[in-house]
PDB file of the backbone (N, CA, C, O) and the ligand in Angstrom, with CONECT records:
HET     ZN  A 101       1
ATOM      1  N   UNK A   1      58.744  47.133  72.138  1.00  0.00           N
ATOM      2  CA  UNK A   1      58.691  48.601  72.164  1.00  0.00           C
ATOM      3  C   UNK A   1      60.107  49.165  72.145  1.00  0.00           C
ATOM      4  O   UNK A   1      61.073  48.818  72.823  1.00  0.00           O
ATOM      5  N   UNK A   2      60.015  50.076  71.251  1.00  0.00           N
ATOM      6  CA  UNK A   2      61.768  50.591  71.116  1.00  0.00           C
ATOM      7  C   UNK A   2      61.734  52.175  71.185  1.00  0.00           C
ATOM      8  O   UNK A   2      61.710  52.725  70.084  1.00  0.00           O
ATOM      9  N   UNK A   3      61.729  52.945  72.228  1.00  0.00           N
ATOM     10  CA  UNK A   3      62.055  54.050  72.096  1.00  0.00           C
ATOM     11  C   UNK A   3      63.486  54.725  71.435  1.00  0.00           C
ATOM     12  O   UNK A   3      63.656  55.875  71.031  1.00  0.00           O
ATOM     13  N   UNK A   4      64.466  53.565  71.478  1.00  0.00           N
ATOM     14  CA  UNK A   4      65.419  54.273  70.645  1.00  0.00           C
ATOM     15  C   UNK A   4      66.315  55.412  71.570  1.00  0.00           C
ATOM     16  O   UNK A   4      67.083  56.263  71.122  1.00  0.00           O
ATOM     17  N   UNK A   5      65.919  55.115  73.199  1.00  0.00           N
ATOM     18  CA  UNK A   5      66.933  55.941  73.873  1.00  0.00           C
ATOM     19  C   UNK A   5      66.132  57.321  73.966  1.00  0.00           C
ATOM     20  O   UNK A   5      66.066  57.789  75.103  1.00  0.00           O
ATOM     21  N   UNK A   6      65.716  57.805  73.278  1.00  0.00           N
ATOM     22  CA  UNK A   6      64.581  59.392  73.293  1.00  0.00           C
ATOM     23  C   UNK A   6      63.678  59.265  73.790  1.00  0.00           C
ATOM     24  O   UNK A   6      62.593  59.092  73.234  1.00  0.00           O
ATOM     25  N   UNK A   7      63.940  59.333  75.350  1.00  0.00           N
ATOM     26  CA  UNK A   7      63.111  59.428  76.212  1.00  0.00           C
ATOM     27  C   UNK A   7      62.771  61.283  76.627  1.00  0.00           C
ATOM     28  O   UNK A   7      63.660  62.134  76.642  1.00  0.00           O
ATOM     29  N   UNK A   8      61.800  61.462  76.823  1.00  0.00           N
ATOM     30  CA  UNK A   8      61.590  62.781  77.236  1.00  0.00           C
ATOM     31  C   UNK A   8      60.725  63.448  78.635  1.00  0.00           C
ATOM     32  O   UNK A   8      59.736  64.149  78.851  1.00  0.00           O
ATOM     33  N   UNK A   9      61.705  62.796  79.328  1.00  0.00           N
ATOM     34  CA  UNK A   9      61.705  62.860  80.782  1.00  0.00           C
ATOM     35  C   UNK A   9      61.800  64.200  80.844  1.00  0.00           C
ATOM     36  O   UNK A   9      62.447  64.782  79.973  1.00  0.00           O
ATOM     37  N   UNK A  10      61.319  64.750  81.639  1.00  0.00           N
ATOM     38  CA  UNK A  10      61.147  66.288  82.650  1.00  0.00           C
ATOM     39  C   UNK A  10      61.152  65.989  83.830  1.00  0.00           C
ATOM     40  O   UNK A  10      60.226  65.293  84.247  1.00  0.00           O
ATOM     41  N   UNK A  11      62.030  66.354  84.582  1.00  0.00           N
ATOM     42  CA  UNK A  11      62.098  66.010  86.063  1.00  0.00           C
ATOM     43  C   UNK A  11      62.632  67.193  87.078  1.00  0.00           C
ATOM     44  O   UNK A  11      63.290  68.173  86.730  1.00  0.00           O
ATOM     45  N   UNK A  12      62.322  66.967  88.025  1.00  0.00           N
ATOM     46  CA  UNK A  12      62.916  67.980  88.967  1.00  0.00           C
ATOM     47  C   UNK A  12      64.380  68.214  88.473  1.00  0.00           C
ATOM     48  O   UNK A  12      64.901  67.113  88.293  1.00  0.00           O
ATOM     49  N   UNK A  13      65.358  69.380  88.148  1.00  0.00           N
ATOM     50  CA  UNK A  13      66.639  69.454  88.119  1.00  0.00           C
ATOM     51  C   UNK A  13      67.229  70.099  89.521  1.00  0.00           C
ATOM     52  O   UNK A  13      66.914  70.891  90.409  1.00  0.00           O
ATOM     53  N   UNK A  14      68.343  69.182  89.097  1.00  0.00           N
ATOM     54  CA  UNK A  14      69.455  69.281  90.244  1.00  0.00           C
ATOM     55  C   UNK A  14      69.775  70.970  90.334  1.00  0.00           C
ATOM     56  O   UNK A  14      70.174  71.575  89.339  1.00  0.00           O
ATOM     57  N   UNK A  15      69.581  71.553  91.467  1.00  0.00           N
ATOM     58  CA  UNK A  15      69.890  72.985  91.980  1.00  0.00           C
ATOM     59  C   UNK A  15      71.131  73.837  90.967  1.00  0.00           C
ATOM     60  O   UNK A  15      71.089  74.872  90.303  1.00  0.00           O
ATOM     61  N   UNK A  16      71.929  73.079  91.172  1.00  0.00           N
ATOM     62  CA  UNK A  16      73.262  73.429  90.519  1.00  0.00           C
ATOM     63  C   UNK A  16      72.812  73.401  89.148  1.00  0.00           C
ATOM     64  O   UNK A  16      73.444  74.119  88.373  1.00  0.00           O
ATOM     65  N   UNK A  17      72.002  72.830  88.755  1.00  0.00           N
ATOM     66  CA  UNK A  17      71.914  73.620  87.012  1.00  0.00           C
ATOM     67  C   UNK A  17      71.329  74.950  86.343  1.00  0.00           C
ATOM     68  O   UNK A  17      71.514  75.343  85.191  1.00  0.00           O
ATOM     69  N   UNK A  18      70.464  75.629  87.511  1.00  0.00           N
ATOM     70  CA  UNK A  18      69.759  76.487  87.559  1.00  0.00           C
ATOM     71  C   UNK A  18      70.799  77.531  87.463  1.00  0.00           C
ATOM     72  O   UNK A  18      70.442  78.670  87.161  1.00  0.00           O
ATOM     73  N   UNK A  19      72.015  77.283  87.680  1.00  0.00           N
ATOM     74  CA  UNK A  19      72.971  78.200  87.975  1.00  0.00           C
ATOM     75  C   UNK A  19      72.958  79.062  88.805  1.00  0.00           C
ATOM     76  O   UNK A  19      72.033  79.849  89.008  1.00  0.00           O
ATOM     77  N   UNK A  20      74.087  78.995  89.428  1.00  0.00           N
ATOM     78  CA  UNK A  20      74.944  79.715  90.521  1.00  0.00           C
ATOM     79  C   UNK A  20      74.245  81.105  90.526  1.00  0.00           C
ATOM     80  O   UNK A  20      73.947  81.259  89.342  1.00  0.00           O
ATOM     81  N   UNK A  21      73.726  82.443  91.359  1.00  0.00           N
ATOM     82  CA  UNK A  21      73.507  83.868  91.707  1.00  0.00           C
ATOM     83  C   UNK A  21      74.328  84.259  92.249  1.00  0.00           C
ATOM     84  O   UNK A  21      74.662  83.621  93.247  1.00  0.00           O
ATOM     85  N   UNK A  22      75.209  85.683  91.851  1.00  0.00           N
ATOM     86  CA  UNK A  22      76.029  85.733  92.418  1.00  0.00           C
ATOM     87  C   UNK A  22      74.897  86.902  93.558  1.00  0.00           C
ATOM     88  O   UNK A  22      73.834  87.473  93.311  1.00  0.00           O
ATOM     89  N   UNK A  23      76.076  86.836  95.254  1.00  0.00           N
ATOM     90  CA  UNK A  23      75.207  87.601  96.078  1.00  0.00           C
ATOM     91  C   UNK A  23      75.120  89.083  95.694  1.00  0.00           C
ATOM     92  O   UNK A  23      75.814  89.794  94.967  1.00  0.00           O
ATOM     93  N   UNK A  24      74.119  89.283  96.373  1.00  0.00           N
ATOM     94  CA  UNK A  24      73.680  91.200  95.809  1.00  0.00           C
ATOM     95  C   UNK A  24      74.391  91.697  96.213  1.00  0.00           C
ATOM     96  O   UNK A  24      74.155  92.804  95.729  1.00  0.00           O
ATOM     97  N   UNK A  25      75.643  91.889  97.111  1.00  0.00           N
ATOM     98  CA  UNK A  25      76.748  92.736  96.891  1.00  0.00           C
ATOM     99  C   UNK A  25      78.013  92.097  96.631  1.00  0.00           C
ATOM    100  O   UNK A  25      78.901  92.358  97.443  1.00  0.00           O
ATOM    101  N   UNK A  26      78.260  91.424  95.810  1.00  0.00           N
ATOM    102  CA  UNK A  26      79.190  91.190  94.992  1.00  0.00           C
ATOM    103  C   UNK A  26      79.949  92.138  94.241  1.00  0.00           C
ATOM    104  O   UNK A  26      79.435  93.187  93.853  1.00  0.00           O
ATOM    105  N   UNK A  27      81.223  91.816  93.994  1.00  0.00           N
ATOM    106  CA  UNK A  27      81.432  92.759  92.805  1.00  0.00           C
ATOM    107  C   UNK A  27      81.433  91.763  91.678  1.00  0.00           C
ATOM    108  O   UNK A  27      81.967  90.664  91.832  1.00  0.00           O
ATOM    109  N   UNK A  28      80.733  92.179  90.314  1.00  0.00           N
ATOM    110  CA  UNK A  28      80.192  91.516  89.325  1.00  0.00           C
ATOM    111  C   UNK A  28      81.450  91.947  88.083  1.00  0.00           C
ATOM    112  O   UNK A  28      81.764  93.084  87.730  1.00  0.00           O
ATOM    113  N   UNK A  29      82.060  90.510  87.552  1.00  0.00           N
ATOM    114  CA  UNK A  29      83.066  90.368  86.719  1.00  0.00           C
ATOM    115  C   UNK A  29      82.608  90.164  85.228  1.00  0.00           C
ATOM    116  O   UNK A  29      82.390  88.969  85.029  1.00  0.00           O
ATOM    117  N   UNK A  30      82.397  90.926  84.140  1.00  0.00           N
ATOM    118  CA  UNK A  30      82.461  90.920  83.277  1.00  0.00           C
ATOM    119  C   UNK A  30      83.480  89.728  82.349  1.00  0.00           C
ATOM    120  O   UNK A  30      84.208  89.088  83.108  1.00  0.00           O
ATOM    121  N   UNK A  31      83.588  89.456  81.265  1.00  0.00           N
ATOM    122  CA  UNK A  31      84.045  87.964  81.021  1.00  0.00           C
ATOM    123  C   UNK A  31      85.503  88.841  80.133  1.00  0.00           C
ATOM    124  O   UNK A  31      86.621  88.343  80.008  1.00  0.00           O
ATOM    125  N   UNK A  32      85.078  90.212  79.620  1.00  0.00           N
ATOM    126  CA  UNK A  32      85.949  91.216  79.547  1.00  0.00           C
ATOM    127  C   UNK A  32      86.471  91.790  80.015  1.00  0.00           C
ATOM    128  O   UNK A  32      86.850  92.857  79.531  1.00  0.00           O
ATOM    129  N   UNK A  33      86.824  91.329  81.410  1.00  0.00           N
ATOM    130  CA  UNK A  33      87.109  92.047  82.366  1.00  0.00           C
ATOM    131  C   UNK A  33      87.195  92.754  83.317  1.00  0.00           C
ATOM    132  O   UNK A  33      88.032  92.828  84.217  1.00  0.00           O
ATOM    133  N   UNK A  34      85.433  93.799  82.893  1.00  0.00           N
ATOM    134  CA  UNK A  34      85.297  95.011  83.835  1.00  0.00           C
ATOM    135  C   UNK A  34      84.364  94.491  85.089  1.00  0.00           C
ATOM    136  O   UNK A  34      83.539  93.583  85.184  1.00  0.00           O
ATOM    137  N   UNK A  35      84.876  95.495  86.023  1.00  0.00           N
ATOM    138  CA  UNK A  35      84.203  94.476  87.099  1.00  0.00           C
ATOM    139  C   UNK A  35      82.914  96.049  87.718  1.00  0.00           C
ATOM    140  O   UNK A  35      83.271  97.170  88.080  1.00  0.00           O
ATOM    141  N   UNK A  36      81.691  95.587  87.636  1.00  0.00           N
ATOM    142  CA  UNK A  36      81.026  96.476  88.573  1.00  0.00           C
ATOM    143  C   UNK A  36      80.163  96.114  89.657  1.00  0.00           C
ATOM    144  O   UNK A  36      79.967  94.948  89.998  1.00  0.00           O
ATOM    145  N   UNK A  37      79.629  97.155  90.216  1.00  0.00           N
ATOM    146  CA  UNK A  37      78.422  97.053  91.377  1.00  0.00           C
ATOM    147  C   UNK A  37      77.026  96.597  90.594  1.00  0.00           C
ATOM    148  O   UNK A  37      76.548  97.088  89.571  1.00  0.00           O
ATOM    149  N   UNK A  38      76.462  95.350  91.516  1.00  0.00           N
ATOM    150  CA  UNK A  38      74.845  95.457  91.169  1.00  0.00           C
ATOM    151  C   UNK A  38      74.690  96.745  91.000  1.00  0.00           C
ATOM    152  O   UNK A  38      75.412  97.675  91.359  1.00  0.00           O
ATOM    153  N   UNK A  39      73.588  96.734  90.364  1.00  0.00           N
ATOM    154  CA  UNK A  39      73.088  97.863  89.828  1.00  0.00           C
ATOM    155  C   UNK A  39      73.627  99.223  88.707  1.00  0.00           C
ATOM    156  O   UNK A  39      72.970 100.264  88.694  1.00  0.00           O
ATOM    157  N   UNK A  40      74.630  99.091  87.980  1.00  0.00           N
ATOM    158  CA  UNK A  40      75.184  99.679  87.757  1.00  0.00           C
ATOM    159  C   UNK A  40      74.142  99.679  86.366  1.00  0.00           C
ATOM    160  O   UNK A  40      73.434  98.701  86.127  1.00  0.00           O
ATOM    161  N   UNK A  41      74.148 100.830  85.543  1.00  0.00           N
ATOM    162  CA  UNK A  41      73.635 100.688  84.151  1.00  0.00           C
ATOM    163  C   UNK A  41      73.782  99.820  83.251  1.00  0.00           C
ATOM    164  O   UNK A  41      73.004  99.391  82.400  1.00  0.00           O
ATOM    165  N   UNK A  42      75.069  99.538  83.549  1.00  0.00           N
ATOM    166  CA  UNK A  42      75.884  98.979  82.394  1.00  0.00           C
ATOM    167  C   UNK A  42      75.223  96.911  82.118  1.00  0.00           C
ATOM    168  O   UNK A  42      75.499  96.149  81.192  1.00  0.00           O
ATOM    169  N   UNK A  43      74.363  96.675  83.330  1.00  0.00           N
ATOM    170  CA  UNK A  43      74.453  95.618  83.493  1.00  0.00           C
ATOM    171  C   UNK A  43      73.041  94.924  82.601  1.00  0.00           C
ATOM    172  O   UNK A  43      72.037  95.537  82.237  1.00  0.00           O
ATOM    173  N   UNK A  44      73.323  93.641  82.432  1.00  0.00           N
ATOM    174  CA  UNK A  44      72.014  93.073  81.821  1.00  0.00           C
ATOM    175  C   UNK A  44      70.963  93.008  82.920  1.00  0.00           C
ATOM    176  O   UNK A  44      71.300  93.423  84.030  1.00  0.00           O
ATOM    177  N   UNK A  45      69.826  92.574  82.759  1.00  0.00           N
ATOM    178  CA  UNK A  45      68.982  92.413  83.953  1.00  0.00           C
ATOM    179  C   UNK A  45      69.401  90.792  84.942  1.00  0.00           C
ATOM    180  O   UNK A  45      69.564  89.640  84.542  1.00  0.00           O
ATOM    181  N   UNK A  46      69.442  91.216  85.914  1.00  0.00           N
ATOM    182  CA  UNK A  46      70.097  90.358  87.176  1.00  0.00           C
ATOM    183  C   UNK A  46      69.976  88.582  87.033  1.00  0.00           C
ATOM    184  O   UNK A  46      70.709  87.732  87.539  1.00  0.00           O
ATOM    185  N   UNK A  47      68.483  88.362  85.942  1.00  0.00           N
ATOM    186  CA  UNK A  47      68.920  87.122  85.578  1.00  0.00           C
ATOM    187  C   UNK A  47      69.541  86.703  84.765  1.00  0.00           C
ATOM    188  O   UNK A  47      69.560  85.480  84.621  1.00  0.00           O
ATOM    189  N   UNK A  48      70.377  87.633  83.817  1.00  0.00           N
ATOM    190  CA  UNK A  48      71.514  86.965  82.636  1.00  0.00           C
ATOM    191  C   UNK A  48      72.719  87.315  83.794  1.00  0.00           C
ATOM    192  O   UNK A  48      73.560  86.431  83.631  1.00  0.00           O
ATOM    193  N   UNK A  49      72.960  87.801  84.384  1.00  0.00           N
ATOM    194  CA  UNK A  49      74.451  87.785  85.049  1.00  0.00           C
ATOM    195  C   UNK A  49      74.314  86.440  86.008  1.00  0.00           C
ATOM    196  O   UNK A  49      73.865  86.111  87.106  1.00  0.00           O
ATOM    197  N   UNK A  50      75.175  85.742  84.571  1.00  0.00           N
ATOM    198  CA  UNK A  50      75.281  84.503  85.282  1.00  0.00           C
ATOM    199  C   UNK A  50      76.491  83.831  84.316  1.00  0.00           C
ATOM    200  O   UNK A  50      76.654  84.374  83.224  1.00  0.00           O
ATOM    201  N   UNK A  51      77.284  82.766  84.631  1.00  0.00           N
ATOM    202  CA  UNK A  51      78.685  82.518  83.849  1.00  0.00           C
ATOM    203  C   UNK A  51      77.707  81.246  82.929  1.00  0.00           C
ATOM    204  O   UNK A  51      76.658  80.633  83.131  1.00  0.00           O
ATOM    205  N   UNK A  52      78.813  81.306  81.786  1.00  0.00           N
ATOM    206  CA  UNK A  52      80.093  81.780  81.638  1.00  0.00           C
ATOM    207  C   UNK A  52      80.465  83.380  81.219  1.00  0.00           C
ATOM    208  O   UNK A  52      81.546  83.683  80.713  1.00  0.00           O
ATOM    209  N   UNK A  53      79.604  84.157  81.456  1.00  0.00           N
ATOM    210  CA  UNK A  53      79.699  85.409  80.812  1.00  0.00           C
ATOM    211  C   UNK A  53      79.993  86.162  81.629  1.00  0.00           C
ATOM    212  O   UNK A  53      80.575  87.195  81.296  1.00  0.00           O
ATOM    213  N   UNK A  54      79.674  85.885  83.055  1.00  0.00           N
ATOM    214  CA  UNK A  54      80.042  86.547  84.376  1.00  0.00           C
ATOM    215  C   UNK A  54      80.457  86.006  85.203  1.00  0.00           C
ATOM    216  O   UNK A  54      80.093  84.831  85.247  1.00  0.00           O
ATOM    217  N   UNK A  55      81.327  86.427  86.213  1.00  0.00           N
ATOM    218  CA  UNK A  55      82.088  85.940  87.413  1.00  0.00           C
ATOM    219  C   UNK A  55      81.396  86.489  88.559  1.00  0.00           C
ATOM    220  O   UNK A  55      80.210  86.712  88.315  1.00  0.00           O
ATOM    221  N   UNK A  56      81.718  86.739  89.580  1.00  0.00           N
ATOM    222  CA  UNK A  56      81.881  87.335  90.797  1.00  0.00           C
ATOM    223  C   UNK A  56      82.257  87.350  92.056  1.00  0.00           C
ATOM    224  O   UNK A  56      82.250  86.252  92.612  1.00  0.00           O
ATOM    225  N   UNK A  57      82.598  88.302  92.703  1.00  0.00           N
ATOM    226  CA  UNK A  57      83.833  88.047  93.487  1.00  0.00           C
ATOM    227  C   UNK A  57      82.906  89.055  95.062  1.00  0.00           C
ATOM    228  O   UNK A  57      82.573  90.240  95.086  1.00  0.00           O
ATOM    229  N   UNK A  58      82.724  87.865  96.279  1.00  0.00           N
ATOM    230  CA  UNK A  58      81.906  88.610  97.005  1.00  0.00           C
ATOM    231  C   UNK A  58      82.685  89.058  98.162  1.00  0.00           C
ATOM    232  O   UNK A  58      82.105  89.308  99.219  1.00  0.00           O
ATOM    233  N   UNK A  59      83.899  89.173  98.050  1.00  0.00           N
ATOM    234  CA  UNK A  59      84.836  90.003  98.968  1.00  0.00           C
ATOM    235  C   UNK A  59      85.146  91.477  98.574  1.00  0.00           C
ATOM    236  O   UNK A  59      86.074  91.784  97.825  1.00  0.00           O
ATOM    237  N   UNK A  60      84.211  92.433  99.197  1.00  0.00           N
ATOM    238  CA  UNK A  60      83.845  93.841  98.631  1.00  0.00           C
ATOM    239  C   UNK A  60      85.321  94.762  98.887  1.00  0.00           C
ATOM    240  O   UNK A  60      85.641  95.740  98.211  1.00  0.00           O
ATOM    241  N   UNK A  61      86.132  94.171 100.057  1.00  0.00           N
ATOM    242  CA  UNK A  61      87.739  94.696  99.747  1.00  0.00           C
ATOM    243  C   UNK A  61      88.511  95.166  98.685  1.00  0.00           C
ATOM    244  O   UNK A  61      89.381  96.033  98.590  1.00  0.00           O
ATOM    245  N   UNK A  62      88.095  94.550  98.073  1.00  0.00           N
ATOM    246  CA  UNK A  62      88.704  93.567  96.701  1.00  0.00           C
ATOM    247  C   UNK A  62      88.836  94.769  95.495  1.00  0.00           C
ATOM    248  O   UNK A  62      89.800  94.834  94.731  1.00  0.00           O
ATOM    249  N   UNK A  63      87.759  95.638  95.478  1.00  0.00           N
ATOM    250  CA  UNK A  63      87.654  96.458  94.794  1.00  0.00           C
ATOM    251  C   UNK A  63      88.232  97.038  94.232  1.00  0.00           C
ATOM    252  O   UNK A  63      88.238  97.137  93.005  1.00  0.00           O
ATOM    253  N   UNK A  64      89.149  97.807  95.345  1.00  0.00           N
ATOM    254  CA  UNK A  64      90.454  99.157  95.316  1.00  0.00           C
ATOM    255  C   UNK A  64      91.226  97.962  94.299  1.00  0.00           C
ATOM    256  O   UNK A  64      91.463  98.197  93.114  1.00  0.00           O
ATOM    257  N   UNK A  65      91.582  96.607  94.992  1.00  0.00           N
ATOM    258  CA  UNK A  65      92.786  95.964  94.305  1.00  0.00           C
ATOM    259  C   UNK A  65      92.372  95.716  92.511  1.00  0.00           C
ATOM    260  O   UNK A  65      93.149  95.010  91.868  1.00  0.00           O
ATOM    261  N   UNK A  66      91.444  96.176  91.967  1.00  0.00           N
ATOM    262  CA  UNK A  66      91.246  96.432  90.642  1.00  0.00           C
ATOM    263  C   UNK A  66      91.323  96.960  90.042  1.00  0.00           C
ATOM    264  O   UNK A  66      90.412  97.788  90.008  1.00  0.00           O
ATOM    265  N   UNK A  67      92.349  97.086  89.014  1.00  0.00           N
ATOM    266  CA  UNK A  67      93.295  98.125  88.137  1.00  0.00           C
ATOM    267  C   UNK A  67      94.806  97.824  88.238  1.00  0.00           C
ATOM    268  O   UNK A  67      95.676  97.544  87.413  1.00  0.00           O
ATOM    269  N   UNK A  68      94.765  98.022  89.826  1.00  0.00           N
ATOM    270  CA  UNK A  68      96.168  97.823  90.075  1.00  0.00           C
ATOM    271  C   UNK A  68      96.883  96.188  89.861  1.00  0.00           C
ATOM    272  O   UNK A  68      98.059  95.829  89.794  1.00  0.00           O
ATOM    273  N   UNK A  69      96.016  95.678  89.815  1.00  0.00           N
ATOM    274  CA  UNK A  69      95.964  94.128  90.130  1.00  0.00           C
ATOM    275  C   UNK A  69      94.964  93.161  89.574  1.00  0.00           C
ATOM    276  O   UNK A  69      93.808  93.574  89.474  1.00  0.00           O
ATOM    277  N   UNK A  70      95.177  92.192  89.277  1.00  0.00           N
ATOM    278  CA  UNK A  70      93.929  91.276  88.385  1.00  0.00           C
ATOM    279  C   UNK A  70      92.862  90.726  89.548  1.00  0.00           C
ATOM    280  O   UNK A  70      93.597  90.067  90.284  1.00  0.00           O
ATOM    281  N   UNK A  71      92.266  90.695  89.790  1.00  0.00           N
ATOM    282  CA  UNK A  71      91.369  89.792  90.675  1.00  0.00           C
ATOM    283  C   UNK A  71      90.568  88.620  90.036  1.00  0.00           C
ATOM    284  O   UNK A  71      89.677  88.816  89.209  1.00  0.00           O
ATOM    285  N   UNK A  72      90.996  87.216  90.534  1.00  0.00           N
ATOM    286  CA  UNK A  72      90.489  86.115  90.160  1.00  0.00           C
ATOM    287  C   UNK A  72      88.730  86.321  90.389  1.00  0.00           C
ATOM    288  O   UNK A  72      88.568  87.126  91.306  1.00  0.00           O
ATOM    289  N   UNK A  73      87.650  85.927  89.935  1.00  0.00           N
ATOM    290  CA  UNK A  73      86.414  85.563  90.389  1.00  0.00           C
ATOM    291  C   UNK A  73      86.362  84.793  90.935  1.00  0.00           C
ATOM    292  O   UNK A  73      87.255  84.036  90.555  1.00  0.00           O
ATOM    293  N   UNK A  74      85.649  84.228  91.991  1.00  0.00           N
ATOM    294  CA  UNK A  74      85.556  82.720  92.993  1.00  0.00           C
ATOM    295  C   UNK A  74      84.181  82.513  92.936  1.00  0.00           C
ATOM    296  O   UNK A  74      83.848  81.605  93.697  1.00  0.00           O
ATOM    297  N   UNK A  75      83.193  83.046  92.280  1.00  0.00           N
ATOM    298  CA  UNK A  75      82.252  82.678  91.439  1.00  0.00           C
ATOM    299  C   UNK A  75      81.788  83.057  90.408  1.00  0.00           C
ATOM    300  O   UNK A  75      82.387  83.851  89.683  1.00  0.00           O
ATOM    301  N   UNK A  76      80.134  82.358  90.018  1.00  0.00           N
ATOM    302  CA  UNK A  76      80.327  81.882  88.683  1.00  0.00           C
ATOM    303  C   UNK A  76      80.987  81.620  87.574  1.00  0.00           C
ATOM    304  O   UNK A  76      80.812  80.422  87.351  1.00  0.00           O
ATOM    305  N   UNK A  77      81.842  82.223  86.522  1.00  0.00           N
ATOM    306  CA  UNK A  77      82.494  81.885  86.161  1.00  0.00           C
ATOM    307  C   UNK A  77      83.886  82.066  86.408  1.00  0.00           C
ATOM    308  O   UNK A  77      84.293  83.019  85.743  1.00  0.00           O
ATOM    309  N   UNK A  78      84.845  81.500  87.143  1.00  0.00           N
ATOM    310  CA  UNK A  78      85.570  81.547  87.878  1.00  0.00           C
ATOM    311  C   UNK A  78      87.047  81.390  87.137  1.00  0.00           C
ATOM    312  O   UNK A  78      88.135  81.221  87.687  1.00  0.00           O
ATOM    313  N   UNK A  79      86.765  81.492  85.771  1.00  0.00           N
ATOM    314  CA  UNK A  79      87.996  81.295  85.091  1.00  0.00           C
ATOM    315  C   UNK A  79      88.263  83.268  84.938  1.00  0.00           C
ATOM    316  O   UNK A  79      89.386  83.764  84.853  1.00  0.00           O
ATOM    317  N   UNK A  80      86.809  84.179  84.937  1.00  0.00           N
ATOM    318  CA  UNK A  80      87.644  85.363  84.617  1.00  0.00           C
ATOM    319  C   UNK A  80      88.395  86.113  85.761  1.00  0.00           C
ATOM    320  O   UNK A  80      88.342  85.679  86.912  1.00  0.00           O
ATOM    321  N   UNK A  81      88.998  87.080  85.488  1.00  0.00           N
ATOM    322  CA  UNK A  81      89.963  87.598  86.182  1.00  0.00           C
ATOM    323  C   UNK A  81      89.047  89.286  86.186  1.00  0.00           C
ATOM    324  O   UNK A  81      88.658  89.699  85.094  1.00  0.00           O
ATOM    325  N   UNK A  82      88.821  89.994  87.239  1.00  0.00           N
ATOM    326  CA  UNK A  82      88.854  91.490  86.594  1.00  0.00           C
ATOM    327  C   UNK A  82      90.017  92.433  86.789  1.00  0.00           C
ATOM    328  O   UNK A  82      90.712  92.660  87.780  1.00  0.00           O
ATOM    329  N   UNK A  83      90.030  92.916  85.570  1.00  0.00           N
ATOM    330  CA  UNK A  83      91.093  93.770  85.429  1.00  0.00           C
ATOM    331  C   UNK A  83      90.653  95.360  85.359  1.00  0.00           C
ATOM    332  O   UNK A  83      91.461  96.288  85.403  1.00  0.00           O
ATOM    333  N   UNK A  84      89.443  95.478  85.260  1.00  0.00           N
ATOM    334  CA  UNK A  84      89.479  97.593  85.269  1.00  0.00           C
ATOM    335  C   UNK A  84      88.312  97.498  86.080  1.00  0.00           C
ATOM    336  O   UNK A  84      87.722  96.445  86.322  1.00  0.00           O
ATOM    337  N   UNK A  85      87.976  98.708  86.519  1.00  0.00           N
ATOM    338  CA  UNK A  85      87.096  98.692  87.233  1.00  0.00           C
ATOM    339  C   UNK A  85      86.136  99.991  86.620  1.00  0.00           C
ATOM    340  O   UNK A  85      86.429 101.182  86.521  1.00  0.00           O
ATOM    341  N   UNK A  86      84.680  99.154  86.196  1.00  0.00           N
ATOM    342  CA  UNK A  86      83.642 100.807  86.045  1.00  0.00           C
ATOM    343  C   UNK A  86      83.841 102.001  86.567  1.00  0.00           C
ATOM    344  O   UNK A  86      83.957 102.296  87.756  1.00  0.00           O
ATOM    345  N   UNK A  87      83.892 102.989  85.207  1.00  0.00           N
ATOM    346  CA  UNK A  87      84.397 104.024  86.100  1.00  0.00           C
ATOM    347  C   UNK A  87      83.577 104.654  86.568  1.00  0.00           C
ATOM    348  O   UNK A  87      83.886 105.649  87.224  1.00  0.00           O
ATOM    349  N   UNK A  88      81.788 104.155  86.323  1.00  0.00           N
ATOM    350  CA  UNK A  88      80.438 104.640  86.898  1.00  0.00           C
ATOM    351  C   UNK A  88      80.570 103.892  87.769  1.00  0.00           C
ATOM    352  O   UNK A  88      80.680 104.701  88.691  1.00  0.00           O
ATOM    353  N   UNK A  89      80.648 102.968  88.208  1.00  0.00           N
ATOM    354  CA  UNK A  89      80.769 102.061  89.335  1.00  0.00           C
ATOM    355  C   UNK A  89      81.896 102.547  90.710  1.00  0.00           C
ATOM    356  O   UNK A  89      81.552 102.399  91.882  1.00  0.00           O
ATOM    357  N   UNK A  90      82.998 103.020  90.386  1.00  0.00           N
ATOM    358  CA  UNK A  90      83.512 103.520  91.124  1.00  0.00           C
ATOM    359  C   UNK A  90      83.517 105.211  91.750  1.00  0.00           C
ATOM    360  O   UNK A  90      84.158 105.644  92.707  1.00  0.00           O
ATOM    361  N   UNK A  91      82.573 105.943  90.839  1.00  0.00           N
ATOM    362  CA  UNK A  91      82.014 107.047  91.626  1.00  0.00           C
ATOM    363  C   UNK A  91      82.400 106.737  93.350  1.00  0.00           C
ATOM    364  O   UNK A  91      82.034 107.530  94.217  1.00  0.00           O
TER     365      UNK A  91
HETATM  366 ZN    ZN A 101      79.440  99.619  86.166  1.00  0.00          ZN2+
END
């Protein structure tokens, strides 16, 4: 019997592939940069905000320091930086 390696197993997956959520008050990093609040219009529905397309950064401080300053993401995708901040979001 030779399957040839193409096996087509379905199995429980490991947590971590389901990908990372960032928490509901996060501030949510755009991969362009802009960083907003859950809920903001601008956003896809809560299960596509997820990297590599999004970051997020759940130290709500952090905020003001956007514009003035780049802010790394420390999750999901953690390579973006935000640099402006919604200007509906910052109402
Ligand atoms: Zn926004």
């Amino acid at each position: 019997m030779d399957l040839g390696g193409l096996t087509n197993h379905v199995g429980p997956r490991p947590a971590a592939d389901a990908g990372a959520r960032p928490p509901k008050d996060a501030i949510l990093v755009h991969r362009e940069g802009k960083a907003h609040w859950a809920g903001c219009y601008h956003l896809p529905s809560e299960k596509d905000i997820a990297a590599p397309t999004w970051g997020w950064i759940p130290d709500r401080k952090l905020w003001k320091t956007i514009g003035s300053d780049q802010v790394q993401a420390t999750g999901g995708n953690t390579a973006l930086k935000a640099r402006t901040r919604c200007r509906n979001c910052d109402g």
